[in-house]
C-alpha positions as CSV (number, residue, x, y, z in Angstrom):
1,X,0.0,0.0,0.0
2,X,2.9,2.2,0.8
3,X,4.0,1.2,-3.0
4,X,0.8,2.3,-4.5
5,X,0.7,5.8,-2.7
6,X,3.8,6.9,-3.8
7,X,3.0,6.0,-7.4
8,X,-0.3,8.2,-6.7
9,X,1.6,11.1,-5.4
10,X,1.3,10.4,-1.9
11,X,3.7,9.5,0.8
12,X,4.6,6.9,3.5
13,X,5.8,6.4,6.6
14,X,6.7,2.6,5.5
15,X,9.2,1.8,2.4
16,X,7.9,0.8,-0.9
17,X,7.6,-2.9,-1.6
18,X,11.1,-4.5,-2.8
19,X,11.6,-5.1,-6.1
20,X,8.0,-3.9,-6.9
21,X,8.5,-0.8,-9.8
22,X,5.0,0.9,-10.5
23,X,4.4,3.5,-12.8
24,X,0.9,5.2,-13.4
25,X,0.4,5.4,-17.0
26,X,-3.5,6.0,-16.8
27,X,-5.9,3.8,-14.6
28,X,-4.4,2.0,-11.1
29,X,-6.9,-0.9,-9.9
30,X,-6.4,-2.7,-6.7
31,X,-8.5,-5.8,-7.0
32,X,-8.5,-7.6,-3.5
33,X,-9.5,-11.6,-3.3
34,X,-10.4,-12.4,0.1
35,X,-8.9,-15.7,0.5
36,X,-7.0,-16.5,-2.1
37,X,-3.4,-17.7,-0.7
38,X,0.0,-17.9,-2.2
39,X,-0.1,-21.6,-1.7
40,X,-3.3,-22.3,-3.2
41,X,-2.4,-20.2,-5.9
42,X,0.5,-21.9,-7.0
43,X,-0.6,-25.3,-6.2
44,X,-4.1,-25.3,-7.5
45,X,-4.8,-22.8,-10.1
46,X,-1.6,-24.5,-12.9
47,X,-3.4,-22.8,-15.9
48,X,-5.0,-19.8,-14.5
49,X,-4.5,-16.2,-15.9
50,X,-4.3,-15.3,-12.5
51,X,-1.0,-17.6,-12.0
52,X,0.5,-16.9,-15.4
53,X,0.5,-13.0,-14.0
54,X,2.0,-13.4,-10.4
55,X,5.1,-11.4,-10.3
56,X,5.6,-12.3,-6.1
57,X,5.0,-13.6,-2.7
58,X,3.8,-11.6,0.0
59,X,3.4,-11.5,3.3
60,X,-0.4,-10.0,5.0
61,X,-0.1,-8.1,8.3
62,X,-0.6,-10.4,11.7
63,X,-3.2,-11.2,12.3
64,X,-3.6,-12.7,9.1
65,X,-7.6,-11.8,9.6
66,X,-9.6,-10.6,6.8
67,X,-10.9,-7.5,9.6
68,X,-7.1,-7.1,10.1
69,X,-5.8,-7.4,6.8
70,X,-8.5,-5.7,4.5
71,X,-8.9,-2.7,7.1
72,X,-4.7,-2.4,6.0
73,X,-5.7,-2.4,2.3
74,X,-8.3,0.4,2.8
75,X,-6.3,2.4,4.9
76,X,-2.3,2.0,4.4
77,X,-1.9,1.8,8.0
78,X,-1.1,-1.7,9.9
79,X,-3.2,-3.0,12.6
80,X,-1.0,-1.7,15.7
81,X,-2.3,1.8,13.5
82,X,-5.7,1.3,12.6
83,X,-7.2,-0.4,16.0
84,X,-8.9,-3.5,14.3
85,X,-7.3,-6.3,15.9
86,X,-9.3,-9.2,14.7
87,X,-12.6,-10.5,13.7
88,X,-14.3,-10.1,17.2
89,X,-12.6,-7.3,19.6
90,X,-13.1,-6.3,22.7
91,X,-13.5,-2.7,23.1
92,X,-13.4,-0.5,26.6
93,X,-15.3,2.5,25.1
94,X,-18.2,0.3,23.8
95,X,-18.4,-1.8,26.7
96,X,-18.4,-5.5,24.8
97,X,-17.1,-7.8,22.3
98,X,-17.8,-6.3,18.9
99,X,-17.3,-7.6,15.2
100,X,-16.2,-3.9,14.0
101,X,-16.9,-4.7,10.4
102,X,-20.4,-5.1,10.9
103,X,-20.3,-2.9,13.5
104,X,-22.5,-5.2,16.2
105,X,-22.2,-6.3,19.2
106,X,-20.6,-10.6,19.1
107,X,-23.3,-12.1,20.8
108,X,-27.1,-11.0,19.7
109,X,-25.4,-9.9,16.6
110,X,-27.5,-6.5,17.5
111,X,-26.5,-3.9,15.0
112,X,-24.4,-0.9,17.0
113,X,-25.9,1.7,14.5
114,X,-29.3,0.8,15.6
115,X,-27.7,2.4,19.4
116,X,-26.6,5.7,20.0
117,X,-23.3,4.5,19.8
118,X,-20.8,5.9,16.8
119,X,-18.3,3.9,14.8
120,X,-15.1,4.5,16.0
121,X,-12.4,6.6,14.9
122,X,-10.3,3.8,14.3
123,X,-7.6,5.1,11.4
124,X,-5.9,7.9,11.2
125,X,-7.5,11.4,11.4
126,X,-6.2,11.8,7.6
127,X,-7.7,9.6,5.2
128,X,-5.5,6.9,2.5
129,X,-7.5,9.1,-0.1
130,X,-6.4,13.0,1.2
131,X,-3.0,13.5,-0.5
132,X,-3.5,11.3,-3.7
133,X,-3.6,13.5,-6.4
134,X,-6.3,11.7,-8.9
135,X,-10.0,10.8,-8.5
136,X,-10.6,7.4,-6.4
137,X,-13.2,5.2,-6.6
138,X,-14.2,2.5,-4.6
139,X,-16.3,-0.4,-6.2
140,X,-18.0,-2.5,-3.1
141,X,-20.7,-4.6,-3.5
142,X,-24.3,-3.5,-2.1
143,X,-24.7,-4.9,1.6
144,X,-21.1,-3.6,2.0
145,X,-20.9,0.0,0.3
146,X,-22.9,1.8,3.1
147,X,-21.7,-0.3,6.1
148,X,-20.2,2.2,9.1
149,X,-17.4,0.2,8.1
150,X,-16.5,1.0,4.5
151,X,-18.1,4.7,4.9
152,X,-15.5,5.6,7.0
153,X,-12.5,3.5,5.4
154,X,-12.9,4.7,2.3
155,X,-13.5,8.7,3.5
156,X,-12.5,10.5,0.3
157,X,-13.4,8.0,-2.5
158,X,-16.4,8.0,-4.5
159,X,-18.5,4.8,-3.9
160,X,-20.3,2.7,-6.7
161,X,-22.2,-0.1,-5.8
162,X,-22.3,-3.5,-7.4
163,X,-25.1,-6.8,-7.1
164,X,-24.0,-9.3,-9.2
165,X,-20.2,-10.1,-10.7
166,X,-21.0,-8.8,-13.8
167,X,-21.8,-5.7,-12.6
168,X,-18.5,-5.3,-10.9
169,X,-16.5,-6.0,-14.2
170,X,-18.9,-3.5,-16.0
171,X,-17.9,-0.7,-13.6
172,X,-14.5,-1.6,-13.8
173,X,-14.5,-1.5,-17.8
174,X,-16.7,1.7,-17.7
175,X,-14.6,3.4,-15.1
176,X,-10.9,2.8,-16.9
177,X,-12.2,3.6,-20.1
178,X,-13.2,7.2,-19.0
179,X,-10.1,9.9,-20.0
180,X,-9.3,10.8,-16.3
181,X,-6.7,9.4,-14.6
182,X,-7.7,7.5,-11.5
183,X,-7.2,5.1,-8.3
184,X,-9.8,2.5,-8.3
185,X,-10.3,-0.6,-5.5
186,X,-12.4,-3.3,-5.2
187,X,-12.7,-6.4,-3.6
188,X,-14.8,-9.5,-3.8
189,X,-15.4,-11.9,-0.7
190,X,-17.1,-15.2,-2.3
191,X,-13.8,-17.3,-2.7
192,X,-13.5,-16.9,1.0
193,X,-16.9,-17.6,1.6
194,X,-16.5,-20.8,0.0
195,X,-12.9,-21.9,1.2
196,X,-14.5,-21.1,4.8
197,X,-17.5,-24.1,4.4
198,X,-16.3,-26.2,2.2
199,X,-12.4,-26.7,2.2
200,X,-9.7,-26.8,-0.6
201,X,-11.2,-29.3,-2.4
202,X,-14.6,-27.2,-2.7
203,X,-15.8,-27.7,-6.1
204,X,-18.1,-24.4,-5.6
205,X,-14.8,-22.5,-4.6
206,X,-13.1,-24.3,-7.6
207,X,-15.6,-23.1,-10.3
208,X,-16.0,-19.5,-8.5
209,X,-12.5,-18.9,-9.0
210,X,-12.6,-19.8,-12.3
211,X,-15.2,-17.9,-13.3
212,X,-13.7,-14.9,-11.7
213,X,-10.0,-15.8,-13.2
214,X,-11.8,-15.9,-16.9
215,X,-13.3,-12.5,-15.9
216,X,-10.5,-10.8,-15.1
217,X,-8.6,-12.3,-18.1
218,X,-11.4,-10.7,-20.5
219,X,-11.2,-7.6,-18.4
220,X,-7.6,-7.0,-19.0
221,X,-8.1,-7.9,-23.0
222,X,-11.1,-5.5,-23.0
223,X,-8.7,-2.4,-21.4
224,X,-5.7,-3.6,-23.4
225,X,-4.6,0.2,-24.6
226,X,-6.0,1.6,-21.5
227,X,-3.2,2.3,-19.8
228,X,-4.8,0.5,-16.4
229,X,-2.3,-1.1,-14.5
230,X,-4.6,-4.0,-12.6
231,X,-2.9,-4.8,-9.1
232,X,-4.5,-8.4,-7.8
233,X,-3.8,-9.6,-4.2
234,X,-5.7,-11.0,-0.9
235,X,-5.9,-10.1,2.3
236,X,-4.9,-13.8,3.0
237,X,-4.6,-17.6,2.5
238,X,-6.4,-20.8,4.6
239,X,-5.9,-23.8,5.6
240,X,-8.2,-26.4,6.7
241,X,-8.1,-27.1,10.9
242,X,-8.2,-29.6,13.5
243,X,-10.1,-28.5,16.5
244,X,-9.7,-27.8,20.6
245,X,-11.7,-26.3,22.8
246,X,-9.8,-24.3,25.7
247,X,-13.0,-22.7,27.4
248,X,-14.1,-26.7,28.0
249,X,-11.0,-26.7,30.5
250,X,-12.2,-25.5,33.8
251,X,-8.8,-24.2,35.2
252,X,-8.4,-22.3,31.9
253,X,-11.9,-20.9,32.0
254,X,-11.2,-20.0,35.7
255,X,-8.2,-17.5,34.9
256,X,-10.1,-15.6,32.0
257,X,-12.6,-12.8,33.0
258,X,-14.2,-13.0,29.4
259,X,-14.4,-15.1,26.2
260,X,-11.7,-15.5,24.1
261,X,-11.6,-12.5,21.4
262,X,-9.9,-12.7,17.8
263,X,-10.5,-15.8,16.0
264,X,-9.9,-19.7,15.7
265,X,-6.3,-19.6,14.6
266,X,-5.3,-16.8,17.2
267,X,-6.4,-15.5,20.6
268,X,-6.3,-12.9,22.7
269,X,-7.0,-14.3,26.6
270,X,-7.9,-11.2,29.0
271,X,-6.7,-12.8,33.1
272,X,-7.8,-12.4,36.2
273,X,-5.6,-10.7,38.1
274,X,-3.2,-12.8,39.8
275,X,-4.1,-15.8,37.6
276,X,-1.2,-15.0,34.8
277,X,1.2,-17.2,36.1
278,X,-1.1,-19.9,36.3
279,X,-2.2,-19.6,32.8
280,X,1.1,-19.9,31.6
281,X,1.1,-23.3,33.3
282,X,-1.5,-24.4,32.3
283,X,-0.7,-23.7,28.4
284,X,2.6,-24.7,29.0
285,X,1.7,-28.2,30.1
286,X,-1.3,-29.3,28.7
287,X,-1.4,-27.4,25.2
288,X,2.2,-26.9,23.8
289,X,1.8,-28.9,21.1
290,X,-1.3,-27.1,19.6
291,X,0.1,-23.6,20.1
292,X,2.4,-21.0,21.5
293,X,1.3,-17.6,23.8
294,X,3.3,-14.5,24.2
295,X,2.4,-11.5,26.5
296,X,0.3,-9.1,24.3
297,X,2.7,-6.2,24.4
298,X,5.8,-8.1,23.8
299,X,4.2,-8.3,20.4
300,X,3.2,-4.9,20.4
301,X,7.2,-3.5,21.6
302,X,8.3,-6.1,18.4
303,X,6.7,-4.6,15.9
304,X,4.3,-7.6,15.7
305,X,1.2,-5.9,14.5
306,X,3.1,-3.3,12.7
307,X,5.2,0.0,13.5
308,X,4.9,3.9,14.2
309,X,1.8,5.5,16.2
310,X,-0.2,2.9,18.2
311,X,-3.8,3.4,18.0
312,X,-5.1,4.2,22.0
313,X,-7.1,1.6,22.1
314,X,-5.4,-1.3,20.7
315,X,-3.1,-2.4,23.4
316,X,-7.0,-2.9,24.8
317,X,-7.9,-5.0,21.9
318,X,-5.6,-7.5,22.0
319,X,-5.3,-8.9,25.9
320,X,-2.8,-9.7,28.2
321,X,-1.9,-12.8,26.0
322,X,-2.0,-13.8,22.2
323,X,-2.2,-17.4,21.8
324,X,-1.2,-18.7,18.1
325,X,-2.2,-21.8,17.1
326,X,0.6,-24.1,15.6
327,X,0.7,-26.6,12.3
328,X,-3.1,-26.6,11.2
329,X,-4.9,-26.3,14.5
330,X,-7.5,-24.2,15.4
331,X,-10.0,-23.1,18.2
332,X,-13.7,-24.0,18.1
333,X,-14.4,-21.4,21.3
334,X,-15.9,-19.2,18.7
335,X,-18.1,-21.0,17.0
336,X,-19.7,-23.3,20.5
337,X,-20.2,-19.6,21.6
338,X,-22.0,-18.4,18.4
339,X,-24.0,-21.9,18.2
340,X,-22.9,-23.1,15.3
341,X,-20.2,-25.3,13.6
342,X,-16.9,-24.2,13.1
343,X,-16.0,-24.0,9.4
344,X,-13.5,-26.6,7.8
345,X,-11.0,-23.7,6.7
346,X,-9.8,-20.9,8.9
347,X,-6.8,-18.4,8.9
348,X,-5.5,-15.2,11.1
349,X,-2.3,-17.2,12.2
350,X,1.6,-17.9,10.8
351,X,1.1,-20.9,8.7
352,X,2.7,-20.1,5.3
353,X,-1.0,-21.3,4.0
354,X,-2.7,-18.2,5.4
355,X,-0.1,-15.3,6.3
356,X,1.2,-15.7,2.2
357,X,-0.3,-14.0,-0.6
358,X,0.0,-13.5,-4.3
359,X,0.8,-10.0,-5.9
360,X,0.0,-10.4,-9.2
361,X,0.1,-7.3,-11.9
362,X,-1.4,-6.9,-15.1
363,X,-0.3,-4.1,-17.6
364,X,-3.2,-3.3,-20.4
């Protein structure tokens, strides 16, 4: 992101992406594929257009969360910088566990905009959009475009709203076409969708991504002479999980003062007073083989969640503790609590399968 506003005529705090050389002829498009992993990529999609146009590897932010990692891809900022920590958050001002891209409270799933309560202020006072010198357009897709959420990610850009896939790749065609130079992002969330329920060997998420990859192949033929440089990435990858339940263990449930928040590949454990030591124990003996914990703002001080001005509430968002889940394992706390079955696929953790993601560039 720090790449694509310095080629828009913005700056950065953070260095441009190594070995990545953009130039703005005309039209820049940032095309964002929730879920779609370096590793599936490479390994599953041998003939794809998609493939045959990958330039590198990159890494997402941790956690490697679609809240996380799409709320960097809107903004520029990291996660230590924009506040949103992880799918469900716990947040002091509010006074519960919220999913902030929704904006409602976990539980009841009761909407926060239905309240007198605001969205947040979560980024930066100064929008991605402020200092980029050309008009920017983002393309979301109806139940998204006038979410708290997006309204006040994408402060500055002119929103157009898209039902079905073909309308997206319509706006995209119309909107490069026109004589003005311009920024546009988009982003799609069905592959994810799929990968979530139905694992890699969906054949839903198989044919999806086909469609899409045939779409975007016609798109780029149909701007050939455009001057649009289309930039195609993800906010992650996923991996399918085995399952534990920490809240079932009594002495574990006895040290936390409220339910786990995050997600099922990563944690963040809020202790009783005086019970830390304890819960390190406890981990330590009975669950080192499904993951590791670190002291929340160990993480923070490393530069874990990212670097320059901590957000003031974030240290609150992510606990005393982070647990990350090793090899393919995953929590089902999340799901028991929601009442429903936890999905075969998950991500927000290290595992090469989710934290690595394609950048793939296509010059029309």
């Amino acid at each position: 992101m720090s790449s694509i506003r310095k080629v828009l005529g913005a700056k950065s705090k953070y260095k441009k992406l190594e070995g990545l050389d953009l130039k703005l002829e005309k039209n820049l498009v940032l095309f964002v594929i929730d879920g779609l992993g370096y590793e599936y990529l490479t390994k599953n999609c041998k003939n794809s257009f998609l493939l045959k146009n990958l330039k590198v590897k990159m890494t997402s932010v941790f956690p490697s969360s679609t809240a996380a990692a799409t709320t960097t891809l809107m903004t520029g900022l990291a996660p230590l910088e924009h506040g949103i920590s992880g799918w469900r958050i716990f947040d002091r001002k509010i006074g519960g566990i919220i999913h902030p891209l929704p904006f409602e409270f976990w539980q009841k799933k009761v909407s926060l905009e239905k309240t007198k309560i605001e969205f947040p202020k979560i980024y930066a006072k100064d929008s991605f959009y402020k200092d980029i010198k050309f008009e920017s357009i983002s393309i979301a897709q109806n139940e998204l475009a006038r979410s708290s959420f997006s309204l006040e990610s994408q402060r500055g850009a002119k929103m157009i709203e898209f039902g079905k896939l073909e309308e997206l790749f319509s706006q995209l065609k119309k909107q490069c076409q026109n004589k003005d130079k311009k920024f546009i992002y988009t982003y799609v969330g069905e592959f994810d969708y799929l990968f979530h329920r139905g694992g890699k060997k969906s054949e839903k998420m198989r044919k999806y991504l086909s469609k899409l990859d045939g779409k975007i192949k016609k798109l780029a033929k149909e701007l050939k002479g455009t001057g649009t440089t289309l930039i195609i990435t993800s906010d992650h990858g996923q991996l399918e999980n085995k399952f534990i339940n920490l809240s079932k263990d009594k002495k574990i449930a006895d040290c936390l003062f409220m339910p786990l928040c995050g997600e099922t590949r990563y944690a963040y454990c809020y202790i009783k007073k005086g019970k830390e030591k304890e819960f390190e124990k406890i981990l330590s003996a009975k669950y080192k083989k499904y993951l590791d914990f670190f002291k929340s703002q160990d993480l923070i001080e490393k530069g874990m969640f990212g670097l320059f001005d901590e957000h003031a509430n974030f240290s609150g968002r992510v606990g005393d503790y982070t647990i990350i889940m090793k090899e393919n394992y995953a929590l089902d706390d999340f799901f028991t609590l929601a009442g429903r079955e936890p999905f075969k696929s998950n991500h927000g953790g290290l595992h090469k399968d989710e934290i690595l993601v394609p950048l793939i560039i296509v010059d029309c």
